[in-house]
Every structure is written in structure tokens, then in C-alpha cells.
N, C-alpha and C positions, 0 to 999 in steps of 0.2 A: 549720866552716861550708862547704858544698857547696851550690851552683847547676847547674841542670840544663843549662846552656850558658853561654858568654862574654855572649852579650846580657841573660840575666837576673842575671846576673854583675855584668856594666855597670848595669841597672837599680837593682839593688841598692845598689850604690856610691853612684849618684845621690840617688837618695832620703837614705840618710845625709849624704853632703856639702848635699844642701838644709837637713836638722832640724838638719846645725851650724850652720848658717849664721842659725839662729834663736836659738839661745842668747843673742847678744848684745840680741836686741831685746826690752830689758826693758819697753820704752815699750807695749806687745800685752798685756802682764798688767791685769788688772781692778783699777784702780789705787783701788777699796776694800779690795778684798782685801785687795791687799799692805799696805796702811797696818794694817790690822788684824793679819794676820800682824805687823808688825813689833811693834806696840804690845805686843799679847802676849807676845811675846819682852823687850821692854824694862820685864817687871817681874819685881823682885827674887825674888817667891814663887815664881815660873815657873822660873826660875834655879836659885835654892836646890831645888826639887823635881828637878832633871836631875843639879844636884852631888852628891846625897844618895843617887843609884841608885848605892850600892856597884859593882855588877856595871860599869855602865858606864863609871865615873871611873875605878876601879883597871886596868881591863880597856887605858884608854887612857895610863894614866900606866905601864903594864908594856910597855908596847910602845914605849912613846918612850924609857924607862931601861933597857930592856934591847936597845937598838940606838942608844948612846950613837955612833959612827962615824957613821950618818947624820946625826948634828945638830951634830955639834962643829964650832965654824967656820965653817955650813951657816949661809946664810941660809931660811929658813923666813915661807911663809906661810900663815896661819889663815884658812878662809872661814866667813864664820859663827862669829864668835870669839863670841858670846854672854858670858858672864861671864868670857872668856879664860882660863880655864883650860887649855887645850890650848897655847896661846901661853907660856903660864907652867909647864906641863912640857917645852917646847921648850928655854926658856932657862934652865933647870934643868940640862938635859941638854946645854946648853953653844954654841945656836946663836948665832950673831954678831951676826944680825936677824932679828925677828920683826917681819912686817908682819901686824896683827890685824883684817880686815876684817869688821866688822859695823855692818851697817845702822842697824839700829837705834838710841835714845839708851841703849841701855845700854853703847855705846862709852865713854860717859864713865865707866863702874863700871868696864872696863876701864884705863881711862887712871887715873882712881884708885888702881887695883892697884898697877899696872907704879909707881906714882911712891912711892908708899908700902911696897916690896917690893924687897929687894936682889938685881939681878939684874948683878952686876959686869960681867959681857964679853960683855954684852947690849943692844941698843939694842931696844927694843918700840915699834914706831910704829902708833898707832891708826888707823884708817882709816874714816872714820865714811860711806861710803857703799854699797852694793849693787855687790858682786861686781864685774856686769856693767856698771858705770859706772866703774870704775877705771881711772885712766890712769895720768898723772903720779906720780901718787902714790909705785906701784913701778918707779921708774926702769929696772930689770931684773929678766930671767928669775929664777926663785930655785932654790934645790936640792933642796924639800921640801916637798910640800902636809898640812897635818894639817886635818881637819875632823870635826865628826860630823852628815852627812849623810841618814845613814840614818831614813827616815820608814818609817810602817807600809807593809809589801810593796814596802820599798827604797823605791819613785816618789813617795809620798806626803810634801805641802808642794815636792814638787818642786825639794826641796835640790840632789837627786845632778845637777840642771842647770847649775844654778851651780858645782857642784864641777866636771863635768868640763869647763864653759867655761873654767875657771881652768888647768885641764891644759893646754888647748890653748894658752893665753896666755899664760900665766907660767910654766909647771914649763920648765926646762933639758933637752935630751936625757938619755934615762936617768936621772934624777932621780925621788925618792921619791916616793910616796902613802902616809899612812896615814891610814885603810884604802886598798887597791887592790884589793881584789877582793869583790865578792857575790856569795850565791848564793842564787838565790830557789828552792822547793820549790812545786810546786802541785798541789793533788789538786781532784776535784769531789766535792760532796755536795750531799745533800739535804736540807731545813731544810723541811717541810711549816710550820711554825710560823714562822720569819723570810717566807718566800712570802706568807703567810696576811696579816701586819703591812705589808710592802711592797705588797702588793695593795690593802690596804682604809686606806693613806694617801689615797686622795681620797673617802674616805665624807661628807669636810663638802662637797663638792660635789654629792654625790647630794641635791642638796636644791630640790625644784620651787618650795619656798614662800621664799626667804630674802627677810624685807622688801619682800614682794611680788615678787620675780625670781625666775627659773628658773634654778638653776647647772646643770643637770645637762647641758649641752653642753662645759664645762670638766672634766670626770670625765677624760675619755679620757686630755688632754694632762694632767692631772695626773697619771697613772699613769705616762705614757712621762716625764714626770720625775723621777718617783721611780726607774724600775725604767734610770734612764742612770748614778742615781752607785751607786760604790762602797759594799756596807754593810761597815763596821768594824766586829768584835766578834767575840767568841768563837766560834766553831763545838764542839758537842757530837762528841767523836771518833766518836762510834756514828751521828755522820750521814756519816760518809765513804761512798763508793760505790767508790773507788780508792784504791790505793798504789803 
């Protein structure tokens, strides 16, 4: 990364050390959201459907048993331990503690596992609140962050927040991530057909006659909110414009 002088150098710096300095303030999230976020997360089908993607259980249980050195001994902790499984290839793989932080009540499926599961030279301590509210709990730095963070186009659920708060707060100098690196790809296309559907989201507003009122002064601002979030979904390769 290259800036055009020392002062947008400085600028630049700035602005990052402000958005860390935001990570902590979990109290600014839309605190329906989050309760609904969490809920969803604390049920078993949900669960069960993330354990069952072959590609992403195996994919994270080969990275933890085949860099056995990182975790032997290693105290370890899990953000977003969801049904702790990452927690539980950790102390498979031989760490000494596993602090399993997940919000949610499905901490207690967690703490079920660990008590009901031989994990000899391993202590799993559950951590039943939000990342960014942990204090006590992990009396110290640890040697190893394991999460799976990644939402759609990396940012999405705004996991990888929490994980790299937890970097800054708990990982030891030089101390492990897995994952530590993403790489997002992005191309532009055109979707006359997704345009077409985002566009004519406020057609129930075009409406002069509803119940005797006129909506049609809300049309606008329904369209500037539809066309502000994000659409998730497939794109058709034949609408790419770029590579």
C-alpha cells in the first residue's frame, strides 16, 4: 500500500486507528438485530446444516491436524464457537485451553459436548458472552485464534469484526490465526433483470388510491432503500463486463 505523501499517509493511519477503536462498541449494533442474529445461530438445525458442508468441516479439521505444533500445549481461543467444533479439533490436536466464545445459548450445546467428550489434556471453558464483552473471563493473551468468520463477500454478518477485535486483544505477539488471510475477487456486471426487480421494489408505493391516501411520495425513498443494501445471489457468468 502506497500514499501519495506523508500527510495522506497520516490520514490514512487515522481513519484506521478511529474504526479500531470501534470494534469494541458493541453497545451501536441494532440490538434486534443482534438478538435475532444470535437466536438463529442457537438453533440446532442451523448448526447441524454448517457441520454437514463436507468442504468446510474437513477443510478446517485439516488445517488444525495437520499443524499439530501450533496447538500442542497452546492455549486456544474460538470466536463464534457455535456448536464448538473448531474448539474440539483444537483439543484434539492437543491445546491445553480452549476458551470457546459464543454468544449465543447454544453455548450450553457446547458445554454439553466438552463434558460429555474425552478431551484428557484439555480444559474447554465456555464463554457464553459476545466476543466484544469479554474480559475476565480470559485472564490472558492466548497463542491461537481459530474461527470461521467468513460471511458472504468476507464482511457479511460482520463476523471478521469480532475476529479481528479479538486479534487485537487477546492473540500473543506472533501467535496464530486460522484462517489469516482472505482474498476477496471482484468483477462488475450487468444484470438488466436483477436492475429491473431492485427498481420496481416500491411499485406497492405507486399507489394514488391506498385506503383513500396517496403513497406515491414514498416511491422515491423506497427505492434509495432498496438500491443502499447489498443484493446476495448468484450472478449469471455471461453478465460479467470485466475480468
Amino acid at each position: 500500500l502506497r500514499c501519495q505523501s506523508a500527510e495522506a499517509a497520516s490520514r490514512f493511519h487515522g481513519a484506521l486507528d478511529r474504526r479500531k477503536a470501534d470494534y469494541e462498541r458493541f453497545e451501536r449494533y441494532d440490538q434486534d438485530s443482534v438478538q435475532a442474529y444470535f437466536k438463529y445461530y442457537a438453533k440446532l438445525a442451523n448448526q447441524q446444516n454448517m457441520l454437514q458442508d463436507h468442504v468446510r468441516t474437513s477443510t478446517y479439521h485439516r488445517a488444525i491436524h495437520e499443524n499439530l505444533d501450533d496447538f500442542q500445549g497452546k492455549d486456544v481461543m474460538d470466536i463464534g464457537a457455535g456448536s464448538g467444533i473448531l474448539s474440539f479439533f483444537s483439543a484434539q490436536a492437543g491445546a491445553a485451553t480452549v476458551f470457546a466464545v459464543e454468544a449465543s445459548s447454544m453455548a450450553e450445546t457446547v458445554q454439553l459436548l466438552a463434558d460429555n467428550n474425552s478431551f484428557p489434556r484439555c480444559h474447554v471453558k465456555v464463554v457464553n458472552k459476545p466476543m466484544e464483552l469479554v474480559r475476565d473471563e480470559v485472564p490472558a493473551k492466548v497463542d491461537v485464534l481459530v474461527s470461521e468468520p467468513i460471511g458472504t463477500m468476507l464482511f457479511n454478518e460482520r463476523m471478521i469484526e469480532s475476529y479481528l477485535c479479538a486479534r487485537d486483544r487477546f492473540l500473543k505477539p506472533g501467535g496464530k490465526m486460522f484462517p489469516n488471510i482472505g482474498i476477496l475477487y471482484l468483477c462488475p456486471f450487468s444484470d438488466s433483470i436483477v436492475h429491473w426487480e431492485q427498481h420496481n421494489k416500491n411499485t406497492f408505493w405507486k399507489n394514488a388510491n391506498f385506503y383513500g391516501l396517496n403513497l406515491n411520495p414514498v416511491a422515491s425513498h423506497c427505492s434509495k432503500e432498496h438500491f443502499r443494501k447489498p443484493v446476495v445471489d448468484y450472478i449469471n457468468p455471461e453478465c460479467l463486463v470485466g475480468v
